[in-house]
GUNUDO-904884 format. One line per field, with one value per residue: residue number from 1; x, y negated, z of N, C-alpha, C in turn; residue in one letter. Coordinates in steps of 0.05 Angstrom, whole numbers, plus 5000, padded with zeros to 4 digits. Layout:
num = NUM  ...
n.xx = X  ...
n.yy = Y  ...
n.zz = Z  ...
ca.xx = X  ...
ca.yy = Y  ...
ca.zz = Z  ...
c.xx = X  ...
c.yy = Y  ...
c.zz = Z  ...
residuo = a  ...
//
This chain:
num = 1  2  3  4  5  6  7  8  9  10  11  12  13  14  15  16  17  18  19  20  21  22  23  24  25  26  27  28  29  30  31  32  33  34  35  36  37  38  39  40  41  42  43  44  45  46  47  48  49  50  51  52  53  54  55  56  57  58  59  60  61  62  63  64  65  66  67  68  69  70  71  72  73  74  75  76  77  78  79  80  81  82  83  84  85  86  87  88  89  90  91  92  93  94  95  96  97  98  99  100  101  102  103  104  105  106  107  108  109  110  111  112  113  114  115  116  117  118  119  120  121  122  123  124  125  126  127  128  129  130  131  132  133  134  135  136  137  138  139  140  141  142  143  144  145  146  147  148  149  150  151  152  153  154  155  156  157  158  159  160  161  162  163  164  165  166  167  168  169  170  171  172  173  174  175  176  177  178  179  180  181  182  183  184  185  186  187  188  189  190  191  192  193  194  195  196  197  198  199  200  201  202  203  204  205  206  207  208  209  210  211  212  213  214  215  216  217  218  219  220  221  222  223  224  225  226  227  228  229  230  231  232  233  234  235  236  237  238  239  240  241  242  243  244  245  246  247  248  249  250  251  252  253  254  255  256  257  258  259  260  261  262  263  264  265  266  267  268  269  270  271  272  273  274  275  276  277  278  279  280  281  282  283  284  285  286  287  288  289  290  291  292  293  294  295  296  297  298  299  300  301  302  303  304  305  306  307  308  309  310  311  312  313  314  315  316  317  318  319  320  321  322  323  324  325  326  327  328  329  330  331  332  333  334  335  336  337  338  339  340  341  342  343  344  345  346  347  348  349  350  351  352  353  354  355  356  357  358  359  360  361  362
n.xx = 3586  3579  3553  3536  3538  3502  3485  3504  3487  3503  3515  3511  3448  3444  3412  3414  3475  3466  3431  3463  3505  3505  3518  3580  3609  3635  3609  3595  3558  3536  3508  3528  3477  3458  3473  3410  3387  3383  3412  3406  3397  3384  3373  3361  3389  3456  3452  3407  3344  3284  3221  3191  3110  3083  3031  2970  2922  2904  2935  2914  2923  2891  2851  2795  2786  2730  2758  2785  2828  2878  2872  2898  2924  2905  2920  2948  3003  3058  3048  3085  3129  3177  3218  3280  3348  3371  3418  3439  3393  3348  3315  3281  3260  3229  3250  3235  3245  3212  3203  3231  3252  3243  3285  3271  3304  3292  3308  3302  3285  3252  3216  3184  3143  3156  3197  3257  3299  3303  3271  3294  3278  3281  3255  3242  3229  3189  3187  3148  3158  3109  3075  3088  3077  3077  3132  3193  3168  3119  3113  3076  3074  3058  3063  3075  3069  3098  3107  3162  3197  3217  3232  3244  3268  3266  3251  3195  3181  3163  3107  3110  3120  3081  3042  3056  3059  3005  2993  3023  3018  2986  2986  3003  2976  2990  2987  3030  3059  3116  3128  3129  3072  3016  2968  2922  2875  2905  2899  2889  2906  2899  2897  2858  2846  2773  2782  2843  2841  2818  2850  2900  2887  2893  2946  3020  3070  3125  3143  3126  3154  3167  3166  3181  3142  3162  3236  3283  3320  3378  3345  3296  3232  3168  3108  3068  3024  3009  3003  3016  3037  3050  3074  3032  2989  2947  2987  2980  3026  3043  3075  3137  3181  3249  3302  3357  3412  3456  3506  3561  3587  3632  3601  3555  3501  3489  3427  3410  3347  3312  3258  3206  3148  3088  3049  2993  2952  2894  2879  2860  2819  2792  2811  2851  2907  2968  3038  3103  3157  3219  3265  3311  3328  3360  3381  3394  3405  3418  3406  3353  3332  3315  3362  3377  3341  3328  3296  3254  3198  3158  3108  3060  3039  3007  2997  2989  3020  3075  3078  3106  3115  3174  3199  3263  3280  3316  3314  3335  3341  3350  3361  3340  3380  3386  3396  3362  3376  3427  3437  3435  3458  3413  3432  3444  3506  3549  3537  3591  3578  3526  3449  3428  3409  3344  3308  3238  3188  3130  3143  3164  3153  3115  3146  3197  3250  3314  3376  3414  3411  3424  3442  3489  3547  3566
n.yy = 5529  5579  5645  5691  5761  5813  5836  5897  5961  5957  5908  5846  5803  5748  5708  5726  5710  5662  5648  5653  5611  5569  5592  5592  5545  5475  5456  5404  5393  5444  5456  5514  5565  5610  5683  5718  5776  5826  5815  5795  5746  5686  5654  5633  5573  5579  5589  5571  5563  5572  5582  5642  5631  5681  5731  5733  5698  5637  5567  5530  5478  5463  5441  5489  5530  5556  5616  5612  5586  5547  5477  5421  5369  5293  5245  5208  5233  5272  5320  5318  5363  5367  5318  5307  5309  5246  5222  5211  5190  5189  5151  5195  5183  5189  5161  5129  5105  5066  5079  5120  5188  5254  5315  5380  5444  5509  5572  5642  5704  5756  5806  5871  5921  5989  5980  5979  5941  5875  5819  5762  5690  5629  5559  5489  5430  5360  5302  5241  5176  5133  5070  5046  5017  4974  4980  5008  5064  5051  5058  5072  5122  5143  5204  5240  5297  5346  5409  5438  5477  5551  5602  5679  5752  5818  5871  5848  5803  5791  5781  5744  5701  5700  5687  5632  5600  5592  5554  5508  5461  5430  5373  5344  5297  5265  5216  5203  5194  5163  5192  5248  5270  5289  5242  5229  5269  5317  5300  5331  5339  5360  5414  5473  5525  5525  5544  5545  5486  5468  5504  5478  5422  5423  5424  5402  5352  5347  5393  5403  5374  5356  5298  5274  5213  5185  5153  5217  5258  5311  5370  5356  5375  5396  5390  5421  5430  5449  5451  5501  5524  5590  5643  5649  5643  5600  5581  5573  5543  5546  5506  5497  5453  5441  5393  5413  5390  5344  5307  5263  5241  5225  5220  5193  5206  5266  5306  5370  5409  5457  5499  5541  5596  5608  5637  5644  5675  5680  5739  5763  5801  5773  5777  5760  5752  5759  5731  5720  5654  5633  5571  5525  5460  5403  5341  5278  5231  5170  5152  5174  5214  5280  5338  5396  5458  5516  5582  5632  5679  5717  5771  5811  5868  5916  5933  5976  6016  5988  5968  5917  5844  5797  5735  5699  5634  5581  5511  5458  5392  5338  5272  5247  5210  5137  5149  5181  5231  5248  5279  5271  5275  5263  5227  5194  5196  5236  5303  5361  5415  5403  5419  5482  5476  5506  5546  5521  5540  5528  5532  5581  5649  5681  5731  5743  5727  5754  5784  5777  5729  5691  5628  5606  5592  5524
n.zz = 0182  0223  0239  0281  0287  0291  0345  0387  0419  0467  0474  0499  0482  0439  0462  0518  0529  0521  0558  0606  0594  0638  0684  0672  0667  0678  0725  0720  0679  0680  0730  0780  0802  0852  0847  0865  0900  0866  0833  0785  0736  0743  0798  0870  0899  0926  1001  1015  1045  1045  1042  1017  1014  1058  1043  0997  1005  0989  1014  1061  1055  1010  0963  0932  0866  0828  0830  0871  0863  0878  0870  0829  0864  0837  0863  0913  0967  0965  1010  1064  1105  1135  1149  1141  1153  1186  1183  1124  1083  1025  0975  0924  0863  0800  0746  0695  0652  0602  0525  0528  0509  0521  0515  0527  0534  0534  0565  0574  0593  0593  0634  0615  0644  0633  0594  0574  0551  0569  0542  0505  0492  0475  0486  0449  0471  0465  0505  0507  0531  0563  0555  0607  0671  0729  0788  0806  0863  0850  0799  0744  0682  0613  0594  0542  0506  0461  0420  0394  0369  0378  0394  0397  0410  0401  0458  0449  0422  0370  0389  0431  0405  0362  0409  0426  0366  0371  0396  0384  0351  0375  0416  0477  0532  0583  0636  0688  0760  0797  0834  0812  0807  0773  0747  0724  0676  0640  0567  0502  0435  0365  0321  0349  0390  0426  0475  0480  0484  0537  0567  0556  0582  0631  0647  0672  0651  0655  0677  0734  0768  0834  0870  0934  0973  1009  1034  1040  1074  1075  1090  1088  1073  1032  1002  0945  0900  0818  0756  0699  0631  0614  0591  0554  0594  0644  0692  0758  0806  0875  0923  0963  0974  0977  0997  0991  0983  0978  0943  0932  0873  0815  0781  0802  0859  0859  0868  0905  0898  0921  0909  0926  0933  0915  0866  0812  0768  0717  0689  0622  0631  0671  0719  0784  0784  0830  0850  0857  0863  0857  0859  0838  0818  0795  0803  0784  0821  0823  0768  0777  0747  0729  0716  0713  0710  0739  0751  0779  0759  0785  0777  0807  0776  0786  0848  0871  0848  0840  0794  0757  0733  0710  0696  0687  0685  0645  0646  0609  0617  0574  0528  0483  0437  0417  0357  0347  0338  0369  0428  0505  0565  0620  0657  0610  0600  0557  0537  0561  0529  0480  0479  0457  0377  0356  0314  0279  0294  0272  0217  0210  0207  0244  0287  0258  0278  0296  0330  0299  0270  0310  0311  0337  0342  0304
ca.xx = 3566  3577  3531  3543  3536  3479  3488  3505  3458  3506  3533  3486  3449  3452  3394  3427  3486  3457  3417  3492  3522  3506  3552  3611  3607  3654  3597  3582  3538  3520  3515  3522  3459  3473  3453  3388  3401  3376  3432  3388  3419  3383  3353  3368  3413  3465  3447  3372  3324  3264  3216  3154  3092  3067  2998  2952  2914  2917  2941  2886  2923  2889  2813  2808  2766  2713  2778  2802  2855  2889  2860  2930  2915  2916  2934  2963  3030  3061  3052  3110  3134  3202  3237  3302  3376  3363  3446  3439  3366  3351  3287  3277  3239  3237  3254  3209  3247  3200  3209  3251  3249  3262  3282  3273  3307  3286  3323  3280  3288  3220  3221  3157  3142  3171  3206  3281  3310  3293  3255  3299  3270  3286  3236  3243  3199  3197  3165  3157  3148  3104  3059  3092  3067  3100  3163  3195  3157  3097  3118  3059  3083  3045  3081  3064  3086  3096  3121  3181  3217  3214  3253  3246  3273  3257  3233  3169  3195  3125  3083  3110  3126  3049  3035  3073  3043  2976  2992  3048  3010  2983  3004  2980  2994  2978  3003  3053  3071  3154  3135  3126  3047  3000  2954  2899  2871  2915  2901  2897  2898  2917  2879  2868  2813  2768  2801  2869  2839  2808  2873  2920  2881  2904  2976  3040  3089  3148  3149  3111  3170  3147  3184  3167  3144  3188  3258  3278  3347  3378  3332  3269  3210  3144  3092  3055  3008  3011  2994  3037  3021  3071  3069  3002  2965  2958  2995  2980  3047  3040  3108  3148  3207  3265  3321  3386  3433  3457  3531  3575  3602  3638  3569  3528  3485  3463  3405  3396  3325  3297  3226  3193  3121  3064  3045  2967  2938  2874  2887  2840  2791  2781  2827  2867  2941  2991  3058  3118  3164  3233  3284  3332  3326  3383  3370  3413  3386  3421  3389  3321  3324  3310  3376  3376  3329  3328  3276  3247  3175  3144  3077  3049  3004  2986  3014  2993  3043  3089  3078  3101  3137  3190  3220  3281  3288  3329  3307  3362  3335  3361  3345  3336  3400  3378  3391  3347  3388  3442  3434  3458  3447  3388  3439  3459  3530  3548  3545  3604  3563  3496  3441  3432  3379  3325  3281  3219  3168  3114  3150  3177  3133  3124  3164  3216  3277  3329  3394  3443  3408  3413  3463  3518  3572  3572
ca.yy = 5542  5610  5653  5707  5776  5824  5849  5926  5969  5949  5887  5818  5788  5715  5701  5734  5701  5632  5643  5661  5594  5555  5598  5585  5514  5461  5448  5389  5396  5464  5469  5538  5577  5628  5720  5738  5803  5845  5817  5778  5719  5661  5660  5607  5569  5588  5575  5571  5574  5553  5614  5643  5638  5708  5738  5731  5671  5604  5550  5517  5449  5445  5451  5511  5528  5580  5643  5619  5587  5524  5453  5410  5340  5275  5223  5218  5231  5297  5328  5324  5379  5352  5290  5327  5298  5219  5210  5195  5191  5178  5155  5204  5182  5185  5131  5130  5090  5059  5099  5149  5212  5265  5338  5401  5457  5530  5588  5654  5726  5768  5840  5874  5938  6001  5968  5966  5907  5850  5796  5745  5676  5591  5539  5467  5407  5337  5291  5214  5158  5097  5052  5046  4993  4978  4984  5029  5085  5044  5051  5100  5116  5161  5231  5255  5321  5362  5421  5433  5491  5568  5636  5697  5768  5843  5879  5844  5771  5781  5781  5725  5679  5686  5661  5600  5594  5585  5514  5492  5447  5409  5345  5336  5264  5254  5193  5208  5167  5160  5217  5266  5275  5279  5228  5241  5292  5320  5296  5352  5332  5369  5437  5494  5537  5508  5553  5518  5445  5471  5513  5455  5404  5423  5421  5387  5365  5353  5425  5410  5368  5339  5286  5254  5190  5162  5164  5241  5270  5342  5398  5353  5398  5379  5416  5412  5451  5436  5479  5499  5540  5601  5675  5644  5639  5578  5589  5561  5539  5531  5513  5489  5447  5428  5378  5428  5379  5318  5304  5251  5250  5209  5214  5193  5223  5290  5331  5406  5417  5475  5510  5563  5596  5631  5642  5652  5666  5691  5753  5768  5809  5755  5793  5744  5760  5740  5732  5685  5638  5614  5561  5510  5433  5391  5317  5257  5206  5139  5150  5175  5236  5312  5357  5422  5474  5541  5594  5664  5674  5751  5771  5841  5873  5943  5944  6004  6043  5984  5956  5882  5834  5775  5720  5679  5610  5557  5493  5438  5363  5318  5255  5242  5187  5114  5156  5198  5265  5258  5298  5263  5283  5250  5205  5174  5207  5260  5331  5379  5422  5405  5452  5493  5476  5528  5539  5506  5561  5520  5532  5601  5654  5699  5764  5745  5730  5783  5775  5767  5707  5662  5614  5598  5570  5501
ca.zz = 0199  0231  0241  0299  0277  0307  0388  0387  0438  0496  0475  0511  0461  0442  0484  0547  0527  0530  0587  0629  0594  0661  0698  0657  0657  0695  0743  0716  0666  0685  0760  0781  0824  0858  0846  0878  0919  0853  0803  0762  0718  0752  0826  0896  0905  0956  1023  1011  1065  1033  1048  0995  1035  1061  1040  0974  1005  0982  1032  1066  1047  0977  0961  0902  0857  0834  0828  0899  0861  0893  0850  0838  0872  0815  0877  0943  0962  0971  1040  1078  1127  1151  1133  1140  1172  1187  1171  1109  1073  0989  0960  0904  0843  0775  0736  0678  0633  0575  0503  0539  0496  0528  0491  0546  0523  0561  0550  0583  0602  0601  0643  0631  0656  0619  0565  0586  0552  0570  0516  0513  0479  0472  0467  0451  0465  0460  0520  0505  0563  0542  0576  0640  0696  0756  0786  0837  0872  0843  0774  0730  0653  0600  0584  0511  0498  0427  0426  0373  0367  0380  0385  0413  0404  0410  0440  0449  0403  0356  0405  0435  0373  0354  0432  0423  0356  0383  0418  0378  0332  0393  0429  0498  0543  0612  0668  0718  0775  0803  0845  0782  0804  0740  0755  0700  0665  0607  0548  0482  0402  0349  0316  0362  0402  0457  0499  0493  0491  0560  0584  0563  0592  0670  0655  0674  0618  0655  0700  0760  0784  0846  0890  0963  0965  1025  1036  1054  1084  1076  1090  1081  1064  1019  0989  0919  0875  0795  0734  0676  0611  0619  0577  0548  0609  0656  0719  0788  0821  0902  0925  0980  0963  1006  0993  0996  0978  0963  0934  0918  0853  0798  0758  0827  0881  0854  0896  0892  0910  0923  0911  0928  0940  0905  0830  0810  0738  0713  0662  0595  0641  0701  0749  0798  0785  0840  0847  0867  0839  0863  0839  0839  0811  0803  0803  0791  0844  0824  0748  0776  0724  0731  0704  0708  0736  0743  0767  0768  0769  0785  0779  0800  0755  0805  0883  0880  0833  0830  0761  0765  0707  0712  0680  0697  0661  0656  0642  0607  0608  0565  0524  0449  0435  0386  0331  0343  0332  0390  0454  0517  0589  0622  0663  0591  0590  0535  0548  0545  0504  0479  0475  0420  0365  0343  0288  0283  0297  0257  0192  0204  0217  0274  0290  0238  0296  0304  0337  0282  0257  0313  0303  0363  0326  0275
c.xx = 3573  3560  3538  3532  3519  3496  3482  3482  3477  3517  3507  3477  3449  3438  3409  3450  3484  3441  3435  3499  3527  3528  3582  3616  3628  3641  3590  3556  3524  3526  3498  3494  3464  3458  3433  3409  3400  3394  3419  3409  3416  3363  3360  3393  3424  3454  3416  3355  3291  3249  3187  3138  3088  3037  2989  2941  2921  2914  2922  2887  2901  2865  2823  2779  2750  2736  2783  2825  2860  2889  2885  2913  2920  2915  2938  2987  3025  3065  3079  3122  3148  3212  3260  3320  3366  3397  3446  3405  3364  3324  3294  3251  3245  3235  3230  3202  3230  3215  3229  3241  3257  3258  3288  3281  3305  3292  3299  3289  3267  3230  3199  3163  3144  3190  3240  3300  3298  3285  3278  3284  3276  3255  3250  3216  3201  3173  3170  3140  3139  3085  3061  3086  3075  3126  3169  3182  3129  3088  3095  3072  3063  3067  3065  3079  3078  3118  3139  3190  3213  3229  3254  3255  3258  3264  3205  3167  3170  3115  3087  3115  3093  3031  3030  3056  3023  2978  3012  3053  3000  3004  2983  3000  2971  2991  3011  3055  3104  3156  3132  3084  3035  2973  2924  2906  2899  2895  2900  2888  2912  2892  2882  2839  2801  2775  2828  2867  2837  2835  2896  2913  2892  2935  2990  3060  3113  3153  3144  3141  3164  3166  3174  3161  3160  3215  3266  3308  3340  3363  3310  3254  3178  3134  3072  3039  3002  3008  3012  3022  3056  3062  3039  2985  2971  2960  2995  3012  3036  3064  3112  3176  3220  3292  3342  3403  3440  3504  3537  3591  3619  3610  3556  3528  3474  3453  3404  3372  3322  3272  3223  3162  3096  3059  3019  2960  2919  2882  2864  2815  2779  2794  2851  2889  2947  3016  3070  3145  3186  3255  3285  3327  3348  3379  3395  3392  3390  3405  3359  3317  3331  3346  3373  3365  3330  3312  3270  3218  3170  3114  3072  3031  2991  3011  3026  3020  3062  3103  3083  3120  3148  3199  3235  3287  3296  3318  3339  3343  3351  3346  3353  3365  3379  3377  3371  3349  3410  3429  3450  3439  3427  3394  3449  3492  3530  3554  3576  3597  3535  3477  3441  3402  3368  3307  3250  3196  3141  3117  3164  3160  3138  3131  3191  3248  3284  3359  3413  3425  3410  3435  3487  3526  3571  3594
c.yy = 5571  5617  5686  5741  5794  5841  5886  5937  5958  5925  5867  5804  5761  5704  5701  5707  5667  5629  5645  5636  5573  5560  5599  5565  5501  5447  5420  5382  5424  5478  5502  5550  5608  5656  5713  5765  5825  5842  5807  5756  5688  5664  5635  5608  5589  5579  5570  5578  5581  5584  5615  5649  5677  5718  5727  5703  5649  5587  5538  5478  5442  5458  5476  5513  5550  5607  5636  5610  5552  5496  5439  5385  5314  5243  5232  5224  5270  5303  5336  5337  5375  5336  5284  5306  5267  5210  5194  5198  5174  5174  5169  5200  5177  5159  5122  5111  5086  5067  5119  5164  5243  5302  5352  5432  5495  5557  5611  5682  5734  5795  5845  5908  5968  5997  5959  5950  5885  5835  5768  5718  5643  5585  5510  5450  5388  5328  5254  5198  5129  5085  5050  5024  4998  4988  5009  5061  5076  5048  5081  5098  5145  5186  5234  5281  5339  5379  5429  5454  5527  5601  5662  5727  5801  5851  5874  5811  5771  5770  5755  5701  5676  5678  5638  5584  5584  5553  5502  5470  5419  5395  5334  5302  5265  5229  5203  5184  5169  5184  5248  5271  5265  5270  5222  5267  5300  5328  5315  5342  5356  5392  5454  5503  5515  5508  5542  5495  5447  5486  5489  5424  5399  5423  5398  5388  5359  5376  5419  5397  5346  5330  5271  5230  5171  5177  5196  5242  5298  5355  5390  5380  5392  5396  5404  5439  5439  5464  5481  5518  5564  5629  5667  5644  5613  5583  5564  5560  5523  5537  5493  5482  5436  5413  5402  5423  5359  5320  5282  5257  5231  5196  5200  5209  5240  5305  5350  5409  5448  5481  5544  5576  5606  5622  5660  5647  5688  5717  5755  5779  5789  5769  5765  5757  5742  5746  5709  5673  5629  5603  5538  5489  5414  5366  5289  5236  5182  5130  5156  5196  5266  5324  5377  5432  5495  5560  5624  5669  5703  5753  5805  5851  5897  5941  5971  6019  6025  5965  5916  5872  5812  5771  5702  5654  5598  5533  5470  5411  5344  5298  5252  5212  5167  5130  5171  5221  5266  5266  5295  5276  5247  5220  5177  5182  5235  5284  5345  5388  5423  5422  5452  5489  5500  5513  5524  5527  5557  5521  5561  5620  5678  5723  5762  5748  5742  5757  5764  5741  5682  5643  5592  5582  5547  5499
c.zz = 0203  0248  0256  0288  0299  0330  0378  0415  0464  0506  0479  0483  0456  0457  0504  0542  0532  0555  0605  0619  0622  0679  0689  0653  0690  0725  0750  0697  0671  0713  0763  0809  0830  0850  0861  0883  0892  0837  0788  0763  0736  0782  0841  0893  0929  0982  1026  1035  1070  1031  1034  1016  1032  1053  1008  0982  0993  1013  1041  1069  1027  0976  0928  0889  0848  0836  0856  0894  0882  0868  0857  0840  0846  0839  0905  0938  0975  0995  1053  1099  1147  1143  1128  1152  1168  1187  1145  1084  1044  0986  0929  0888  0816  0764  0707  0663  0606  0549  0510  0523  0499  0511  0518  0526  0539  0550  0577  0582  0608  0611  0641  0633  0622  0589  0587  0576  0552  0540  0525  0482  0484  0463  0469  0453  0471  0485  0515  0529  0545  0559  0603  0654  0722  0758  0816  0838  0866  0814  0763  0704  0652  0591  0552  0505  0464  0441  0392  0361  0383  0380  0402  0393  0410  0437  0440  0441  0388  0371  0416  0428  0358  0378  0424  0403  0352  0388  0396  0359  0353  0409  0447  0509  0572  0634  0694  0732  0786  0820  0827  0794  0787  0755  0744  0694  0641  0580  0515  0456  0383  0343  0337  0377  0416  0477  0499  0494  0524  0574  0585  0574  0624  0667  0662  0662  0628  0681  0728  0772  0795  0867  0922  0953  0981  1022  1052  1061  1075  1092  1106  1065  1052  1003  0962  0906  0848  0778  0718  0652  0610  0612  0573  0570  0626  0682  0743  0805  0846  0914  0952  0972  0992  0985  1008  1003  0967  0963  0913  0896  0838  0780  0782  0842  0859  0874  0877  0910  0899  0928  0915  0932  0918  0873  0831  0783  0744  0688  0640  0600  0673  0719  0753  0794  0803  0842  0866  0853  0875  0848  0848  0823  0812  0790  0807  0802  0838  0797  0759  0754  0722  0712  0690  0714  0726  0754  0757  0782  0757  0791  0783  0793  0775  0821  0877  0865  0822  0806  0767  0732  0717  0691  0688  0674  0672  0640  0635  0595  0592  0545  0495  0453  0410  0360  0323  0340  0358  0412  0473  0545  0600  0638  0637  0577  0570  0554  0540  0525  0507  0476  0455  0406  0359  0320  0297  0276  0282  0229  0186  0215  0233  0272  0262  0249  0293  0316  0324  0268  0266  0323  0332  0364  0301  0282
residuo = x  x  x  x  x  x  x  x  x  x  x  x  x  x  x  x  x  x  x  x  x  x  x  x  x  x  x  x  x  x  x  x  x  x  x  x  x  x  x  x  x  x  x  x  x  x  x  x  x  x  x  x  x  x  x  x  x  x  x  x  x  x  x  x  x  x  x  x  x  x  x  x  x  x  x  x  x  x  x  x  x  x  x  x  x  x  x  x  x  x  x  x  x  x  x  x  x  x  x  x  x  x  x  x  x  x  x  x  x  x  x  x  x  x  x  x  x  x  x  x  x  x  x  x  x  x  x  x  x  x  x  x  x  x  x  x  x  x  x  x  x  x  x  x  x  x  x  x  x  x  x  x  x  x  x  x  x  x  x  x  x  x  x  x  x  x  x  x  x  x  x  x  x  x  x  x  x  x  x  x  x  x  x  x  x  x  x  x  x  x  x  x  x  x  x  x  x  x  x  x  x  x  x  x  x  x  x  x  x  x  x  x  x  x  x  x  x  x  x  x  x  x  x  x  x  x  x  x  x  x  x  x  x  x  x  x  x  x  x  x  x  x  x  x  x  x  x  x  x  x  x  x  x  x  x  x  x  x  x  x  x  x  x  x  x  x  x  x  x  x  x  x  x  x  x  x  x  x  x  x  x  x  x  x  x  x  x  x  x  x  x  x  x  x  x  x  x  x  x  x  x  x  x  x  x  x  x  x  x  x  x  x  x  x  x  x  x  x  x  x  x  x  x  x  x  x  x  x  x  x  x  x  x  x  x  x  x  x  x  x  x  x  x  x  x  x  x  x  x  x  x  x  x  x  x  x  x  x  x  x  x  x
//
């Protein structure tokens, strides 16, 4: 085991460093997305057209609720804008193989406002598929989610290692259908406030990834609203996705979807925060199973003078192997390289991370 020695003031730290591994990769396991205009690590793809609505409003697709926020729908299909090139057209849906296990691993970049290095932090978390019925685009299964694993750094790694903390004992479960829409309530067990039984009750445990329900072509267009639990609060995602791309491969048909479109949380005093959120999805189509994704979600705290925060994450799907310890991509084939494990945030206690401890190389 080697154990990487602590990041000097100008040298990336292991965080950074793992959050860039995507772009160094053979572009098969880690397809590349392209700069944002600012130089940030993870932003749109190339070619992207896919445009964040204008204005504070919410969309007057989706009924909302007392804040004005946008209520995420639990049936129906996802509204469809354009049905994109009629050359060649894919039904996209997840597959939602029975005891599937799947391990999400999310590497993260925090900017908040006067603090000039970035927070970088990992989580892990386990999602299991069980009681599925039906087949096809008919097929519903149960999600179970636990969360596993934990790491963050300076200079604001406390603060957000006794977040995490908070939830990391619970194990929520809700029913999906082939189009990723959570079809019930979520589900919450485990010790914890009322306020997180009640905040983790509106989420989605595999990332608000939301598919058409008919066949679509390139630079189809479809709209969704879904919740998440993100920097401790629960964020409103209203997005507009578009089919990018589709490509023949040796592995299959992979799609690069693209999202984009508004970001709404409540803060500690009832003030509406908004913001917006874009990013990249990369989807093998003949398995029916999510990849890679990628995103950067900004929130402004004062117009007026400026004050805003971001975070760019990447998201790496993969699936627990029979043994229960291998780490294969979500099509079934092995990774180049797998992600990296973390500590178990439930047994190590918060603000302890630093850079030289976190482990690279076996």
């Amino acid at each position: 085991m080697v154990v990487t020695p602590a990041c000097t003031k100008d040298e990336p730290s292991n965080l950074e460093k793992l959050a860039k591994q995507g772009e160094q990769g053979d572009g098969k396991d880690q397809p590349e997305v392209g700069e944002p205009a600012d130089g940030g690590a993870i932003g749109q793809a190339d070619g992207a057209d896919t445009k964040v609505p204008e204005g504070d409003e919410p969309s007057s697709t989706w009924p909302v609720d007392a804040d004005g926020v946008p209520v995420p729908p639990q049936d129906g299909a996802a509204p469809l804008l354009t049905p994109g090139a009629d050359d060649k057209r894919v039904q996209l849906r997840l597959a939602l193989a029975e005891g599937t296990r799947y391990r999400i691993t999310t590497i993260g970049m925090l900017k908040l406002p006067l603090i000039e290095k970035p927070t970088g932090f990992a989580r892990e978390e386990d999602v299991g598929v069980s009681g599925c019925t039906g087949e096809g685009t008919a097929r519903t299964c149960l999600l179970t989610h636990t969360y596993r694993n934990y790491e963050a750094e300076p200079p604001a790694g406390s603060g957000l290692e006794a977040d995490e903390k908070q939830v990391a004992g619970l194990s929520t479960s809700h029913r999906v259908d082939a189009s990723g829409l959570r079809i019930t309530d979520t589900a919450v067990q485990g010790e914890g406030s009322p306020a997180h039984f009640q905040a983790l009750a509106q989420v989605h445990r595999l990332y608000c990834v939301r598919l058409p329900s008919e066949p679509v072509g390139v630079g189809a267009t479809w709209k969704d609203v879904c919740r998440l639990r993100q920097g401790g609060s629960i964020v409103t995602r209203e997005l507009t996705w578009r089919l990018a791309k589709l490509e023949d491969t040796e592995d299959g048909t992979r799609a690069e979807l693209e999202y984009a479109g508004r970001v709404r949380r409540i803060d500690p005093k009832g003030k509406l925060i908004n913001g917006e959120i874009m990013g990249a999805l990369y989807f093998w189509v003949d398995a029916g199973e999510p990849h890679l994704m990628r995103e950067r979600v900004g929130f402004v705290l004062d117009a007026g003078k400026g004050v805003s925060t971001g975070t760019d994450f990447r998201y790496q799907f993969s699936k627990v192997g029979s043994d229960g310890e291998e780490l294969l991509r979500t099509d079934g084939k092995p990774f180049d390289a797998p992600p990296q494990a973390l500590n178990d945030l439930r047994s190590v206690p918060s603000g302890t991370t630093r850079d030289g401890e976190l482990q690279l190389d076996r």
